[in-house]
C-alpha positions as CSV (number, residue, x, y, z in Angstrom):
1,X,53.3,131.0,163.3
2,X,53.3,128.0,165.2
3,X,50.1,125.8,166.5
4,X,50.8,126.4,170.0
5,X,51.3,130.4,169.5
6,X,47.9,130.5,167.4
7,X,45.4,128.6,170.1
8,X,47.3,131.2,172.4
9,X,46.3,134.3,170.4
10,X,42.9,132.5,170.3
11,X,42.5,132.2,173.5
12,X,43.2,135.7,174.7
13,X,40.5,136.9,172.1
14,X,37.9,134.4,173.9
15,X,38.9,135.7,177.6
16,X,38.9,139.4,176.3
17,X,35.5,138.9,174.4
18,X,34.4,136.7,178.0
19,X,35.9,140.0,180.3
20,X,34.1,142.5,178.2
21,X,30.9,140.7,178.3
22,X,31.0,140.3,182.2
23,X,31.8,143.8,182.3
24,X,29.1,144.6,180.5
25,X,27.0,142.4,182.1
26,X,27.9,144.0,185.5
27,X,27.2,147.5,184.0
28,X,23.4,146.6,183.4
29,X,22.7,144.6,186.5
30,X,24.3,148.0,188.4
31,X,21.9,150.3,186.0
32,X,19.1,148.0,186.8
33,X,20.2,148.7,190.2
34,X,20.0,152.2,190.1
35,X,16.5,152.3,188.3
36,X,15.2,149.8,190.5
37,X,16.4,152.1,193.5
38,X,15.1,155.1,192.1
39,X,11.9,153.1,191.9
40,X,11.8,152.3,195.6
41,X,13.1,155.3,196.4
42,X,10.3,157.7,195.4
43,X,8.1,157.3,198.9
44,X,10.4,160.1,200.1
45,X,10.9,162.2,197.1
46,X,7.3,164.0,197.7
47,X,7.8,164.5,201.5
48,X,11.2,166.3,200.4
49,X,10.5,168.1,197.8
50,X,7.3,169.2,199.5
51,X,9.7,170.3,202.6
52,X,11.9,171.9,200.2
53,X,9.6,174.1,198.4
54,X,7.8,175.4,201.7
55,X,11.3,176.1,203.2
56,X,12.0,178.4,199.9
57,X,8.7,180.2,200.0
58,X,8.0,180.4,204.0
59,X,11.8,181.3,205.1
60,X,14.4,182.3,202.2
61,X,12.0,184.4,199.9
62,X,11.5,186.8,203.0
63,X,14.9,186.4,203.7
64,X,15.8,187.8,200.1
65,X,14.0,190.8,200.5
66,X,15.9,192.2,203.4
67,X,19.1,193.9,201.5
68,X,21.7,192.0,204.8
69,X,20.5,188.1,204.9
70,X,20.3,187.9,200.4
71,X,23.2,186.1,201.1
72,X,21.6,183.6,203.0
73,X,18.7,183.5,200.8
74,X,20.9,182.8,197.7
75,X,22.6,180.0,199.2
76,X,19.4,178.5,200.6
77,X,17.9,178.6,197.3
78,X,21.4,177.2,195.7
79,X,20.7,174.3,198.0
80,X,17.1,174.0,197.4
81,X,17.7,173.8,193.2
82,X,20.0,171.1,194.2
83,X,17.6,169.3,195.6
84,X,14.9,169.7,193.4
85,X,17.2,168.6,190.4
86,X,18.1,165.3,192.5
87,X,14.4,164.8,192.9
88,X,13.3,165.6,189.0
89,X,16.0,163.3,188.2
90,X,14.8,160.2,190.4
91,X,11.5,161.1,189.2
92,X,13.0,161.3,185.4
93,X,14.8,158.0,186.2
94,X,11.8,156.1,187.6
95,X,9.3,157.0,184.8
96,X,12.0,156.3,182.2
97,X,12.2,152.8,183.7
98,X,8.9,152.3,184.8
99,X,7.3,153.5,181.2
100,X,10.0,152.1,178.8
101,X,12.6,150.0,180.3
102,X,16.0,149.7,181.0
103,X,17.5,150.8,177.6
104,X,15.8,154.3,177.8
105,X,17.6,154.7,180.9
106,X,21.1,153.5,179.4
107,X,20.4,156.3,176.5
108,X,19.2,158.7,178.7
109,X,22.6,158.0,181.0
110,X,24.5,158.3,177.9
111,X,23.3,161.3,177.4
112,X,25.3,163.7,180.1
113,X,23.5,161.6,183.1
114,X,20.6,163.9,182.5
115,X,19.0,162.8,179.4
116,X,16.3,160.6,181.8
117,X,14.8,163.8,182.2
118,X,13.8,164.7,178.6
119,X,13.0,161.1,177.5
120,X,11.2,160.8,180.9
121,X,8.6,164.0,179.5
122,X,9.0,162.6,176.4
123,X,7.9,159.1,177.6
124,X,4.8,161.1,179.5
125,X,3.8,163.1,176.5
126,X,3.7,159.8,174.0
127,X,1.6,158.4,176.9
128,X,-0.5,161.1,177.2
129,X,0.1,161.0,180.9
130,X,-0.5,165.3,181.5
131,X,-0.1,164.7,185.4
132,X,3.7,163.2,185.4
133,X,4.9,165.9,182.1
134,X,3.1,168.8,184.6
135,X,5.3,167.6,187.0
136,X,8.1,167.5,185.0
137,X,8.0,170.6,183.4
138,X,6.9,172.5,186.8
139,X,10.1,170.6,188.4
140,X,12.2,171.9,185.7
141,X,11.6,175.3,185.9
142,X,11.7,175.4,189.6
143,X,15.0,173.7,189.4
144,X,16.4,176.0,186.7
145,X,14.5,179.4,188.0
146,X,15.5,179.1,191.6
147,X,19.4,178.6,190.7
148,X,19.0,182.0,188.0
149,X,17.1,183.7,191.4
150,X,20.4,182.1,193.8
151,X,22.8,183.7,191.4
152,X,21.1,186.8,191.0
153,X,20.7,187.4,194.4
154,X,24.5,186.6,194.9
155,X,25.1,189.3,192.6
156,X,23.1,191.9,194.5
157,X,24.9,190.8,197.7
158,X,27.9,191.6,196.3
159,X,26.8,195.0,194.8
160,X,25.7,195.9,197.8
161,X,29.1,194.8,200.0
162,X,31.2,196.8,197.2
163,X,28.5,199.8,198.1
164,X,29.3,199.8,201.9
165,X,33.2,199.1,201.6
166,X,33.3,202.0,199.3
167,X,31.3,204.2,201.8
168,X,33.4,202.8,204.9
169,X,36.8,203.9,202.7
170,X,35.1,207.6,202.1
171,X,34.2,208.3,205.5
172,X,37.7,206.7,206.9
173,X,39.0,209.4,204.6
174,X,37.3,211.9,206.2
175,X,36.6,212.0,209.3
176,X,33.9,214.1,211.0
177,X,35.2,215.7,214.5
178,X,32.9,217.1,216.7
């Protein structure tokens, strides 16, 4: 192997090892990014999830005990346990970063996106900090319990549309003449 081929070779090792360092370089600042902006982002999370959780109880649990409008109901609360996940995870994302730092936040992204969340009450229970892992845990099961209610209420919905199409075949069958 000539001179000339070798400094070649070695030079498209440096500019790889050069390109995967700005890469990764560009990675953090765009996680830093993201953390910082869940940061600034929290002075709306309360107003929304506040506004979210009186729109569940106030309109779509009366909604979902009247047999016609479930359906509503379950997609309103579909829609509301999106939201609350978004907001546990900005919350999950801030604390991670605000607590620990920025490489709590790479492991929790690493983690299927959602790992923030669990260091995040992990990160309040080594603290000690009772308020935030309330929050968490509350946040969490609202998350989780209102998407279980949305499905089970899209079940019933269905059950009861099966019931009347079965009903509306029977009577087509036979008719009542007066």
């Amino acid at each position: 192997m000539s001179v000339a081929a070798k400094t070649k070779e070695v030079g498209f090792g440096v500019v790889g090892f050069a390109l995967l360092i700005v890469v990764l370089a560009i990675g953090m600042a765009l996680l830093e990014g993201v953390a910082t902006f869940s940061i600034w982002v929290l002075r709306w999370t309360f107003p929304a999830f506040s506004i979210t959780f009186f729109i569940s109880i106030i309109v779509l649990f009366p909604l979902s005990l009247i047999p016609p409008a479930r359906v509503v109901s379950a997609v309103g609360f579909l829609f509301a346990s999106f939201a609350f996940g978004t907001i546990l995870w900005l919350w999950g994302m801030a604390y991670t970063y605000s607590t620990w730092g920025i490489l709590p936040v790479v492991l929790g992204l690493f983690l299927g996106g959602i790992g923030v969340i669990p260091i995040a009450m992990f990160a309040a229970l080594v603290h000690g900090d009772w308020a935030n892992l309330g929050l968490f845990l509350v946040s969490a099961a609202l998350t989780i319990g209102l998407r279980v209610l949305a499905h089970w209420l899209a079940e019933k919905a269905d059950e009861r549309a099966a019931r009347l199409s079965a009903t509306e075949i029977t009577a087509k069958a036979y008719p009542v003449h007066e």
